[in-house]
GURO-376982 format. One line per 5 residues: number of its first residue (from 1); for each residue x, y, z of N, C-alpha, C. Coordinates in Angstrom, 2 decimals. Layout:
NUM> X Y Z X Y Z X Y Z  ...
! end
This chain:
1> 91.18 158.99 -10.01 90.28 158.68 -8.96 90.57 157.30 -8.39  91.27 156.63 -9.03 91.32 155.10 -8.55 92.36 155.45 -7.77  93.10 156.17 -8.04 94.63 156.39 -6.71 94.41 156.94 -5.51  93.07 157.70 -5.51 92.60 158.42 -4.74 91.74 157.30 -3.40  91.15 156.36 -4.48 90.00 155.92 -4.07 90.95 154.34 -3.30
6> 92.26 154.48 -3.66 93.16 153.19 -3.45 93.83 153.76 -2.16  94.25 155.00 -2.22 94.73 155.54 -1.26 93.58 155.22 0.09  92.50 155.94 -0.36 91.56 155.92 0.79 91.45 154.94 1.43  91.42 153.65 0.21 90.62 152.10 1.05 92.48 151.69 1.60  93.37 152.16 0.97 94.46 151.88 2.16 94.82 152.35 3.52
11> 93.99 153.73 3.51 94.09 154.18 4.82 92.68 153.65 5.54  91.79 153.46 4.85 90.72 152.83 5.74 91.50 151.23 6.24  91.73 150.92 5.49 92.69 149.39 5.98 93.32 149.65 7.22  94.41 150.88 7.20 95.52 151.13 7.99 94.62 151.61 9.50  93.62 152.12 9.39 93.14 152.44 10.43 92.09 151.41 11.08
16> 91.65 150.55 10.44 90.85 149.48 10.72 92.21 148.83 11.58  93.26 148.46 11.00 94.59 147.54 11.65 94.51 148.34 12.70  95.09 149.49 12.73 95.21 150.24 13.71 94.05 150.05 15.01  93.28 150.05 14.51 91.79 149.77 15.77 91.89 148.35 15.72  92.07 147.74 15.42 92.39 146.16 15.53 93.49 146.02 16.32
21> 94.65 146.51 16.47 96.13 146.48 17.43 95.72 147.81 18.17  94.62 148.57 18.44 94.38 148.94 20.05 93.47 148.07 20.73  92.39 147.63 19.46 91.54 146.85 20.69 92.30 145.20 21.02  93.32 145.23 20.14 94.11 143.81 20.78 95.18 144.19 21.66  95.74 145.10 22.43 96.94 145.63 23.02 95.79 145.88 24.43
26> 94.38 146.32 23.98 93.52 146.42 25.07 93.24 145.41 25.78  92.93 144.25 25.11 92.27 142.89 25.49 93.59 142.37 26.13  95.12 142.16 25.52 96.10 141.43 26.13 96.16 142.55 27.54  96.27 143.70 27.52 96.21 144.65 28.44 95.33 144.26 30.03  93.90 143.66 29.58 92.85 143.29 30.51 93.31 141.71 30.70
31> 93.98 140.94 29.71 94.16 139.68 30.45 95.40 139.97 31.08  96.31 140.63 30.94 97.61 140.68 31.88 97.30 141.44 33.39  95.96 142.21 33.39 95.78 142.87 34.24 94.89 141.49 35.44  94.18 140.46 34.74 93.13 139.57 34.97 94.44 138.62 35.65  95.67 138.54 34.99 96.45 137.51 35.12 96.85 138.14 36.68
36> 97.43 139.18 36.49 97.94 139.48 37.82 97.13 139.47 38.71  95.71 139.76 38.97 94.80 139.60 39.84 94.38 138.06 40.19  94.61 137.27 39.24 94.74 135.79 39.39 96.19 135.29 40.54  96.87 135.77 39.90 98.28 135.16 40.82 98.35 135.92 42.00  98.21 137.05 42.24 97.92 137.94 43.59 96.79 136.97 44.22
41> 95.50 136.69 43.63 94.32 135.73 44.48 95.52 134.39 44.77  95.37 133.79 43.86 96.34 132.98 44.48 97.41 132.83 45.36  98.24 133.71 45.30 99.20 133.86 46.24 98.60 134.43 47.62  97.89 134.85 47.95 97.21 135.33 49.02 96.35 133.67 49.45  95.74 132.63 48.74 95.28 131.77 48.93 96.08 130.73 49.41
46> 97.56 130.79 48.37 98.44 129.85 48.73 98.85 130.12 50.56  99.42 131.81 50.75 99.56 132.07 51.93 98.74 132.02 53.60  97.34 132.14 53.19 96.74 131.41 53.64 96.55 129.82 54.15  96.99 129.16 52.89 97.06 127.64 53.70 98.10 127.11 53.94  99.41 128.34 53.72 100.54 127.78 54.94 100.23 128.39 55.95
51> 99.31 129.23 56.40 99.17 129.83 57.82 98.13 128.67 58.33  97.61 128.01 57.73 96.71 127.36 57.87 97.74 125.81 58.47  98.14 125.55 57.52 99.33 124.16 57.96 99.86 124.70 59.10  100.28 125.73 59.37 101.26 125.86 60.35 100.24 126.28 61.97  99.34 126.36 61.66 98.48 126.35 62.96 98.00 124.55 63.40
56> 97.90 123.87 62.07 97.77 122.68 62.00 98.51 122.13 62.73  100.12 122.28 62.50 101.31 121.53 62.84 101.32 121.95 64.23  101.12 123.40 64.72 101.58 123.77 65.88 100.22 123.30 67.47  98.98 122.85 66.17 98.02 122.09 67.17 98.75 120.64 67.36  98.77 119.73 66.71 99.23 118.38 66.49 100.23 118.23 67.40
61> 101.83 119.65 67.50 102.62 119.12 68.57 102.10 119.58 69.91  100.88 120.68 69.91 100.73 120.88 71.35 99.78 119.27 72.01  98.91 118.86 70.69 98.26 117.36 71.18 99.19 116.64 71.94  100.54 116.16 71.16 101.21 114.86 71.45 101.62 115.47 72.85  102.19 116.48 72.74 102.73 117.25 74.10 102.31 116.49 75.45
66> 100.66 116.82 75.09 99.53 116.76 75.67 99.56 115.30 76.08  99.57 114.77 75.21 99.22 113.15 74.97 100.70 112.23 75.97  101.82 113.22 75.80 102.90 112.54 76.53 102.67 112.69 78.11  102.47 114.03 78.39 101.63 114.03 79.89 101.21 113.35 80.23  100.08 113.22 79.98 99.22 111.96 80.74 99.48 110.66 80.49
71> 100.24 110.09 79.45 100.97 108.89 79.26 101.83 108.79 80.70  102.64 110.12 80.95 103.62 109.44 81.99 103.15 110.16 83.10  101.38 110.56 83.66 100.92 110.88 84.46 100.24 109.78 84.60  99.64 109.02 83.60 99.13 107.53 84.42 100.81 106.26 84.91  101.45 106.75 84.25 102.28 105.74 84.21 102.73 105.97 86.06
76> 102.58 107.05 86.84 103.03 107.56 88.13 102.26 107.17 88.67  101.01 106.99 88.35 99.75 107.03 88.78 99.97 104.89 89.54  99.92 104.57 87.83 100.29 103.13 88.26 100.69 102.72 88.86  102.26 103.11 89.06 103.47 103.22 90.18 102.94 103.29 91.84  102.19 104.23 91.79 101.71 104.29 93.15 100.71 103.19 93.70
81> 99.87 103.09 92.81 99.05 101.92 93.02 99.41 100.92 93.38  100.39 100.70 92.90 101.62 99.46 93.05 101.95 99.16 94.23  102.69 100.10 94.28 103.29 100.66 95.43 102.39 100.40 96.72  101.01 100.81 96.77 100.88 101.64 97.61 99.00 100.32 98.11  99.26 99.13 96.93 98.22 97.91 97.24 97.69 97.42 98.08
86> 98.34 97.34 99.31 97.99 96.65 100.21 98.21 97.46 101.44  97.82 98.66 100.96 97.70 99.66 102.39 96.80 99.45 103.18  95.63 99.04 102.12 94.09 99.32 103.50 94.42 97.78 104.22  94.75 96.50 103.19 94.67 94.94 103.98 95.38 95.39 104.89  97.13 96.21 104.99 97.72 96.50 106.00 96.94 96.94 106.93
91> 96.78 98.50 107.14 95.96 98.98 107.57 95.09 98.22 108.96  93.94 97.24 107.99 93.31 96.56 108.57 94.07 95.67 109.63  94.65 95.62 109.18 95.75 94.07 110.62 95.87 94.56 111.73  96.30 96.00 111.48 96.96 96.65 112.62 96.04 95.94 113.91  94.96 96.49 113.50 94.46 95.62 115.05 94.54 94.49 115.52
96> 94.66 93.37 114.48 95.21 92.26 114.96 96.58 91.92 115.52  97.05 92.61 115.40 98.68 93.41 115.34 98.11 93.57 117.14  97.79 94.66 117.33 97.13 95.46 118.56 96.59 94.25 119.88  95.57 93.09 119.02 95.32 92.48 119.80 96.47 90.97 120.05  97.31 91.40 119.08 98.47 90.08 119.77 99.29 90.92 121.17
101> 99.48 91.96 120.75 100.26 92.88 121.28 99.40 92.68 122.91  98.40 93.28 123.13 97.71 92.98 124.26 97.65 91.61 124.96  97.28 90.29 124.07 97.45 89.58 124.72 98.73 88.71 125.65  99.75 89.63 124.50 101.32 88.98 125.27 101.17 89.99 126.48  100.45 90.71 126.44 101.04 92.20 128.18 100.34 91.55 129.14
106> 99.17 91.19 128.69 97.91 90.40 129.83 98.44 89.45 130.21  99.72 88.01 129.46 99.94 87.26 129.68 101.15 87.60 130.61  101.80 88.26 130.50 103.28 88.87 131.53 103.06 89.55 132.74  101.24 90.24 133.05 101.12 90.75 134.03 100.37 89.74 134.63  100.16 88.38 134.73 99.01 87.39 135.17 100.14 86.62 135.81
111> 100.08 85.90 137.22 101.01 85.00 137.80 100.44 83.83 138.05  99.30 83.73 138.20 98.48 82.10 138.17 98.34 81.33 136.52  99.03 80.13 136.71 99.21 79.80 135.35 97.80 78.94 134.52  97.01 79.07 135.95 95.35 78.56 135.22 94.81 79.72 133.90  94.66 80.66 135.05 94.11 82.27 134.90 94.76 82.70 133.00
116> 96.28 82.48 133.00 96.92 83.17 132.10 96.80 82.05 130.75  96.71 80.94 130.97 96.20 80.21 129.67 94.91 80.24 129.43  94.06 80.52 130.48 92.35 81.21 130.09 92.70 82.11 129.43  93.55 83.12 130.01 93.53 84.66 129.17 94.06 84.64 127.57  95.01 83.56 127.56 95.93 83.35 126.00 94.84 82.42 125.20
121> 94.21 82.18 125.61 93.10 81.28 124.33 92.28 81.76 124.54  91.61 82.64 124.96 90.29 83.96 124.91 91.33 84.88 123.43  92.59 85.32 124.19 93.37 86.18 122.82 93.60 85.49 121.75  94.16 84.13 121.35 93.96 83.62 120.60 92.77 83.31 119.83  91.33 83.27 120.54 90.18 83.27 119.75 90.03 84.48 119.27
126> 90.13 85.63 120.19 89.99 86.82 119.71 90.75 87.37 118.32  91.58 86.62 118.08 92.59 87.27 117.52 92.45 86.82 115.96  92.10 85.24 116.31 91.78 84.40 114.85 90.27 85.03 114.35  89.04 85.66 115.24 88.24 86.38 114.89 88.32 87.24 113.65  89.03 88.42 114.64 89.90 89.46 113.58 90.49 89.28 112.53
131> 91.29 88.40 112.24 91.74 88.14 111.25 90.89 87.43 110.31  90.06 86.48 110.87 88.97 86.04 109.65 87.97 87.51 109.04  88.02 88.41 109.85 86.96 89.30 109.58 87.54 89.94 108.36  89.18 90.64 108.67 89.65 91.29 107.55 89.83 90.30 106.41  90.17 89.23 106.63 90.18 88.11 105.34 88.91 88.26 104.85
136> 87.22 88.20 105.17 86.41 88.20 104.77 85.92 89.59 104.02  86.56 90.65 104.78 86.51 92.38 104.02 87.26 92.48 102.56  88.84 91.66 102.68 89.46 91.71 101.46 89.01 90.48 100.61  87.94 89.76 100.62 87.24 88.42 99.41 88.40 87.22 100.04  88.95 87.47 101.41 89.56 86.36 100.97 89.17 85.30 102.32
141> 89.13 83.98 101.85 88.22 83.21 102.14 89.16 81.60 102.13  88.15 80.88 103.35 88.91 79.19 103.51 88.33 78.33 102.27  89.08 77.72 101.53 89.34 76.74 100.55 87.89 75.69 101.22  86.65 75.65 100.71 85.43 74.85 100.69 86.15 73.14 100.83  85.89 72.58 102.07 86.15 70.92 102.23 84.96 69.91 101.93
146> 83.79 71.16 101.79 82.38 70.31 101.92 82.23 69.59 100.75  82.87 69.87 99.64 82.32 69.95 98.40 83.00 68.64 97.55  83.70 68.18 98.32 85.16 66.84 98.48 86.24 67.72 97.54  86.99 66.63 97.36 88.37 66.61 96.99 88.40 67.45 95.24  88.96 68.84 95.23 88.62 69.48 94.30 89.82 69.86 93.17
151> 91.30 69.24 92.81 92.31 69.51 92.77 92.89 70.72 92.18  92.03 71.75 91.98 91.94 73.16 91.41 92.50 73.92 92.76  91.39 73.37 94.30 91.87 73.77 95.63 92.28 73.02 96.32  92.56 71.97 96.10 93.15 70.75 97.02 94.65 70.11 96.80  95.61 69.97 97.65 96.46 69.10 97.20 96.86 67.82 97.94
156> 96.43 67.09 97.50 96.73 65.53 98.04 98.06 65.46 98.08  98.60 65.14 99.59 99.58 64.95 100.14 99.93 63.45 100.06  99.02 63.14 100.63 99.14 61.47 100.78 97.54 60.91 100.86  97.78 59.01 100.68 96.51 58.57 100.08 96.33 57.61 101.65  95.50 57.47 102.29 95.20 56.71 103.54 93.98 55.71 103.76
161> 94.25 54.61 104.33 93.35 53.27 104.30 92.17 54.22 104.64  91.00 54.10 104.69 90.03 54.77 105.67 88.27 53.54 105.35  88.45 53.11 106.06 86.80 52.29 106.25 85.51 53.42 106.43  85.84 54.95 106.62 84.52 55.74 106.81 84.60 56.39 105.61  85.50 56.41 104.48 85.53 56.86 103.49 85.50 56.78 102.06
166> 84.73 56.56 100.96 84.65 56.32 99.84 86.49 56.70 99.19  86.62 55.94 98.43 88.05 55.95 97.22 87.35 58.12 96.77  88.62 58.54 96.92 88.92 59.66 96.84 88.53 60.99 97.42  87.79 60.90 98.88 87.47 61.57 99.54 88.42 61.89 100.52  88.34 63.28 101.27 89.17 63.50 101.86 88.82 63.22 103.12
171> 90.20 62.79 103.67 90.06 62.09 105.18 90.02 62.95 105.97  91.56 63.55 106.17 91.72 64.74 106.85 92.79 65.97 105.99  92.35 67.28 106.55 93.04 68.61 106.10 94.11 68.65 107.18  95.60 68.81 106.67 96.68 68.75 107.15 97.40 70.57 107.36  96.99 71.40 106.31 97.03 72.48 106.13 95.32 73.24 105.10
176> 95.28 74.39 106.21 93.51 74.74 105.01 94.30 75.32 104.39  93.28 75.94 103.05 93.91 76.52 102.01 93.17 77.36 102.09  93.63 78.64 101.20 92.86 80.07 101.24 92.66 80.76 99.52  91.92 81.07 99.17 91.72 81.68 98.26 91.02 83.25 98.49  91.38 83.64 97.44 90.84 85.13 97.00 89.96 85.05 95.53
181> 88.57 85.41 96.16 87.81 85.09 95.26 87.53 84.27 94.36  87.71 84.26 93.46 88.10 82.28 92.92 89.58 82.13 92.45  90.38 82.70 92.88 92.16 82.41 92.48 92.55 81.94 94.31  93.09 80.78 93.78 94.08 80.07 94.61 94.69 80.56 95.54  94.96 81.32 96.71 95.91 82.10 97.40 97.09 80.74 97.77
186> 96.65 79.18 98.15 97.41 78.60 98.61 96.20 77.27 98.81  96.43 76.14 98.19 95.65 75.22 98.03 95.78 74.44 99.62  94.55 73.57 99.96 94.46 72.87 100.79 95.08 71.68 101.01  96.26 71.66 102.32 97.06 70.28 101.66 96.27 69.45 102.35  95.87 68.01 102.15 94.70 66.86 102.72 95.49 65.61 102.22
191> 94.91 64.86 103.19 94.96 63.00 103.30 93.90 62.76 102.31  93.91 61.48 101.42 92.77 61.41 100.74 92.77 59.60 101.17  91.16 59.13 100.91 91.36 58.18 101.04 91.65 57.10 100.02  92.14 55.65 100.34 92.92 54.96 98.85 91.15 54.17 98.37
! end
């Protein structure tokens, strides 16, 4: 009975192992099955965020693309501006332009030489009008004498005796000066007194 009973508890052993190496062939079975469903997720995740980079990359060069355009669409832009500055001051002259033009025709069709120097200093006033007007449309403006001797707008030419004048006042303006808004266009040249 003990061979019997040795036999038995060896086959109960052998079959216990046995159910022990199915339910372990099962379990490696479910993690190899777990594994591959892991690396498939992953690889589908990985593939994803190169589709992902590569929409990235293909936004970024359509930006700069983008970004170079209008870099060298203002840069044309500038160019013209440049270019193209002093159209309206032009512009504006023309009539002064117009009224020199008239006054030389008035002066060639006139034969009394009273009459035709009336007519050339009426055009001459007329004319210095106009031109102060567009100087006053574009900010630009006569160099202030009221204010005395200012050397920001003034340039002392020369220094002159003067009995009606205090030491460093100006005597007389030899050339006016003109500015544009508060920048210098061309300083006032003046006598000052010693």
């Amino acid at each position: 009975m003990s061979q019997k009973r040795h036999r038995r508890k060896a086959h109960e052993e052998d079959v216990e192992e046995t159910k022990a190496e199915a339910q372990e062939q099962e379990e490696t079975q479910e993690e190899s099955e777990e594994a591959q469903e892991a690396c498939a997720t992953e690889e589908e995740r990985i593939a994803e965020l190169e589709e992902k980079v590569k929409e990235l990359e293909d936004q970024r060069l359509r930006d700069l693309a983008e970004f170079e355009n209008i870099k060298k669409r203002l840069e044309r832009e500038k160019q013209q501006a440049i270019a193209y500055a002093h159209e309206q001051f032009a512009r504006d002259l023309l009539a002064v332009i117009d009224s020199l033009d008239n006054a030389q025709l008035s002066v060639d069709d006139t034969q009394e030489s009273e009459e035709a120097l009336h007519q050339i200093k009426e055009g001459i006033a007329l004319t210095l009008e106009q031109f102060k007007k567009v100087f006053a449309k574009h900010g630009i403006e006569l160099v202030d004498m009221e204010e005395g001797f200012n050397p920001n707008f003034h340039e002392a030419v020369m220094q002159v005796e003067s009995d009606a004048h205090q030491k460093g006042d100006i005597v007389q303006v030899l050339q006016k000066g003109y500015k544009i808004k508060e920048r210098v266009l061309r300083p006032a040249m003046v006598s000052i007194a010693k």
